[in-house]
C-alpha positions as protocol buffer text, in pm:
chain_id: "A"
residue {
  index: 1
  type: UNK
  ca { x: -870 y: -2460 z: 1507 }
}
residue {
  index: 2
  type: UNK
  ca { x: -655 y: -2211 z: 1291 }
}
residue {
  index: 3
  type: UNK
  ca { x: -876 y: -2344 z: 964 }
}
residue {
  index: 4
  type: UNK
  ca { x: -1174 y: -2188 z: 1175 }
}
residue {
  index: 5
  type: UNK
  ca { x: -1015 y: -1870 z: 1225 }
}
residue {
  index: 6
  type: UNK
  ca { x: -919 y: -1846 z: 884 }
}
residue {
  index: 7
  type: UNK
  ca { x: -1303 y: -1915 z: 735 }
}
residue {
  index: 8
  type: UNK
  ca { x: -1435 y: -1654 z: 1039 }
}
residue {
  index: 9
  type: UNK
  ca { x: -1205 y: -1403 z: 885 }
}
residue {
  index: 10
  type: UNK
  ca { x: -1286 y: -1512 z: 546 }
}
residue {
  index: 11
  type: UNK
  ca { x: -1625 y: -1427 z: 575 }
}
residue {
  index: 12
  type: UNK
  ca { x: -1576 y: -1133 z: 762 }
}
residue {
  index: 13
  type: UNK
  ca { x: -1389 y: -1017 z: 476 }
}
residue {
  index: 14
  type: UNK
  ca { x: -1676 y: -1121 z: 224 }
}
residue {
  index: 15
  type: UNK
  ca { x: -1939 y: -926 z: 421 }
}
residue {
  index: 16
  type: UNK
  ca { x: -1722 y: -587 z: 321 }
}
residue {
  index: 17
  type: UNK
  ca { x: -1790 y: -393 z: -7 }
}
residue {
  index: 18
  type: UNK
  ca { x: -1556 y: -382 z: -259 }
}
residue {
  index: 19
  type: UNK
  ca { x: -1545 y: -12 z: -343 }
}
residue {
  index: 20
  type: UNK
  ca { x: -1524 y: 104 z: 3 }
}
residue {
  index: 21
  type: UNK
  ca { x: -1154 y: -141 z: -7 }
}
residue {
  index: 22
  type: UNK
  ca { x: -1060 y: -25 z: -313 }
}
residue {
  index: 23
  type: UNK
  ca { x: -1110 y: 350 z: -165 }
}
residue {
  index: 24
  type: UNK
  ca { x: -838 y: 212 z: 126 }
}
residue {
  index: 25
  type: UNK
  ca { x: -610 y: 17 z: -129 }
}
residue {
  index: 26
  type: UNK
  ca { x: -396 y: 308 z: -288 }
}
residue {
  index: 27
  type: UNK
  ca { x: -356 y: 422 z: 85 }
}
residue {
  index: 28
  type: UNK
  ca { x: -204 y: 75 z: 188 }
}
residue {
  index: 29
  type: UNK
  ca { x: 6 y: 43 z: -117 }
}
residue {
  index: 30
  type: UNK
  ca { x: 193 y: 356 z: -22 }
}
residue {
  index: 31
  type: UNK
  ca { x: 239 y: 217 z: 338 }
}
residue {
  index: 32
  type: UNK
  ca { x: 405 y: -111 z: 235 }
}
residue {
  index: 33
  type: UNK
  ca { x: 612 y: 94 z: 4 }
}
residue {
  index: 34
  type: UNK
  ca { x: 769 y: 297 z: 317 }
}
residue {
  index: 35
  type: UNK
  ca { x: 920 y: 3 z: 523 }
}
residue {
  index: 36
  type: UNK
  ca { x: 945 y: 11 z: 856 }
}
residue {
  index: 37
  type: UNK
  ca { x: 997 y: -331 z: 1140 }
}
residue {
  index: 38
  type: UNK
  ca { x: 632 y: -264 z: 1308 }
}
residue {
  index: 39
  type: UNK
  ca { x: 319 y: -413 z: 1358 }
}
residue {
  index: 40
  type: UNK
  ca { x: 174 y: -173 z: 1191 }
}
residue {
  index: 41
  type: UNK
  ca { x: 359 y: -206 z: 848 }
}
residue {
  index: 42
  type: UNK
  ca { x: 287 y: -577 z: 883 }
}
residue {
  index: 43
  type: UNK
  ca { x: -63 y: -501 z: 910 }
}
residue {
  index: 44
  type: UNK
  ca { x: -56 y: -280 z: 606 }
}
residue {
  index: 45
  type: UNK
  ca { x: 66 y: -551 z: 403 }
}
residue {
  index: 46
  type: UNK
  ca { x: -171 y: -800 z: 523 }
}
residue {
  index: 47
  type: UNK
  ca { x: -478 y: -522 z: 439 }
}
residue {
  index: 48
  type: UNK
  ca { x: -328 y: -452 z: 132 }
}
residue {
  index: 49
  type: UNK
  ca { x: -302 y: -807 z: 13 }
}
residue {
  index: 50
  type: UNK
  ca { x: -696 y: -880 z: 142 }
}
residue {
  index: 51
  type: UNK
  ca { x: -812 y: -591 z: -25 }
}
residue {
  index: 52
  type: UNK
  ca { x: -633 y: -711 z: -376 }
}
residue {
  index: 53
  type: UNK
  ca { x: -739 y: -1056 z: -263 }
}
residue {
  index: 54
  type: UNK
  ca { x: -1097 y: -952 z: -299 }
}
residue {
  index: 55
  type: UNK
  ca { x: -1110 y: -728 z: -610 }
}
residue {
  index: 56
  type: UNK
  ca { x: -930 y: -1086 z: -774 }
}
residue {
  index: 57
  type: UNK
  ca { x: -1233 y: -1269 z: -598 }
}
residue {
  index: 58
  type: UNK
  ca { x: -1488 y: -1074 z: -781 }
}
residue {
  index: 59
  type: UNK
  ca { x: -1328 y: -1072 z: -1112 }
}
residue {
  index: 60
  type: UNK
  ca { x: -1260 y: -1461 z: -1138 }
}
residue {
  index: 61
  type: UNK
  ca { x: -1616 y: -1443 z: -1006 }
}
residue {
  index: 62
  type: UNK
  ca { x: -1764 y: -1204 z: -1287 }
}
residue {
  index: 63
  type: UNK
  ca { x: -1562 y: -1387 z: -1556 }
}
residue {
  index: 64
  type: UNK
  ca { x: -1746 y: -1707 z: -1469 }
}
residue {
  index: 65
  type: UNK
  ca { x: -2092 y: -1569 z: -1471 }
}
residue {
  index: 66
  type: UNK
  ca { x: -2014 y: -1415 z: -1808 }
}
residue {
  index: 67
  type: UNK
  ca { x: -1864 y: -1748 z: -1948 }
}
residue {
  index: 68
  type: UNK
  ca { x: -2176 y: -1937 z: -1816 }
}
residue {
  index: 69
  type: UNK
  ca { x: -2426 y: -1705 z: -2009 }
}
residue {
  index: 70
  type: UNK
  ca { x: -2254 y: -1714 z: -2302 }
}
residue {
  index: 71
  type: UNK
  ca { x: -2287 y: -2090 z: -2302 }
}
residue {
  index: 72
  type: UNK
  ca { x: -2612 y: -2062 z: -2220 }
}
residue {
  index: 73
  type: UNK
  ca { x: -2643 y: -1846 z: -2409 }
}
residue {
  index: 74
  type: UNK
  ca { x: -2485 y: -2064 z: -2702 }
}
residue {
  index: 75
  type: UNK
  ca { x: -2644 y: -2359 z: -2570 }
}
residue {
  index: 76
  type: UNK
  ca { x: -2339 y: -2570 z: -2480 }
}
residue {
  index: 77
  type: UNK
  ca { x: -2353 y: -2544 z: -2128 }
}
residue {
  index: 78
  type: UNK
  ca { x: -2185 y: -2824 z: -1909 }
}
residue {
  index: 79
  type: UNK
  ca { x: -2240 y: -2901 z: -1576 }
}
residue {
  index: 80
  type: UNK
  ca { x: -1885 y: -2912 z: -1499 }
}
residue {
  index: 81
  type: UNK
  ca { x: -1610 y: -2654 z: -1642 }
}
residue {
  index: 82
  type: UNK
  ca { x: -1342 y: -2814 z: -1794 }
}
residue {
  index: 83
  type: UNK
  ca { x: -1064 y: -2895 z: -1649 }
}
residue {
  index: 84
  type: UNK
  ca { x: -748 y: -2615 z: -1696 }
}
residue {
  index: 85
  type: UNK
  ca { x: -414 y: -2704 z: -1842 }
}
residue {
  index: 86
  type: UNK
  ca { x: -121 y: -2570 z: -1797 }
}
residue {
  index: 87
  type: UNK
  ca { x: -57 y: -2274 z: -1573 }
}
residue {
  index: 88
  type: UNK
  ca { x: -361 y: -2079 z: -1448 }
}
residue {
  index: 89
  type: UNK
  ca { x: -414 y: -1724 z: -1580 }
}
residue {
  index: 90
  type: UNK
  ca { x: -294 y: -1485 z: -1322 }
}
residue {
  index: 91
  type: UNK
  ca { x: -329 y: -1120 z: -1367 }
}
residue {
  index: 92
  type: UNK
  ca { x: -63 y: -896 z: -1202 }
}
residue {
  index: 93
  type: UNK
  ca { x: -282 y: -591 z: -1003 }
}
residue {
  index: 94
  type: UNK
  ca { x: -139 y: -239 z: -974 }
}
residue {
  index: 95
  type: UNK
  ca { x: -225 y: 60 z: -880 }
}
């Protein structure tokens, strides 16, 4: 049951445009910066965190479409991307 909740709110999430979030994000990164024990500076935190959770969405997204048309581009495209080693490549996100 919670795994349905979670993909209902996923998609809810993906249905919302990324420069109308990052318009909100500056807003709830000064929130979560001011703690206080409420609901409400939970919720901040939890906006804050979708809305950085989507802008890292869409890049990992772009960066794939780019690396797919250069190998096309190239002509070395594989049907599968190879497989990572190592640690993943994580990019911190401020603001």
């Amino acid at each position: 049951m919670i795994e349905k909740v979670l993909e209902k709110i996923a998609d809810q999430v993906l249905a919302l445009d990324e420069a109308s979030l990052s318009t909100l994000r500056a807003k709830y990164h000064t929130r979560l910066q001011h703690f206080d024990a409420t609901k409400e500076w939970e919720r901040a935190v939890i906006i804050y965190f979708i809305i950085n959770s989507v802008i890292t969405k869409n890049n990992m997204f772009n960066d794939n479409i780019k690396r797919l048309e250069e190998q096309r581009k190239h002509g070395n495209l594989r049907k599968t991307p190879p497989a990572r080693v190592g640690k993943p490549h994580l990019t911190l996100i401020k603001k």
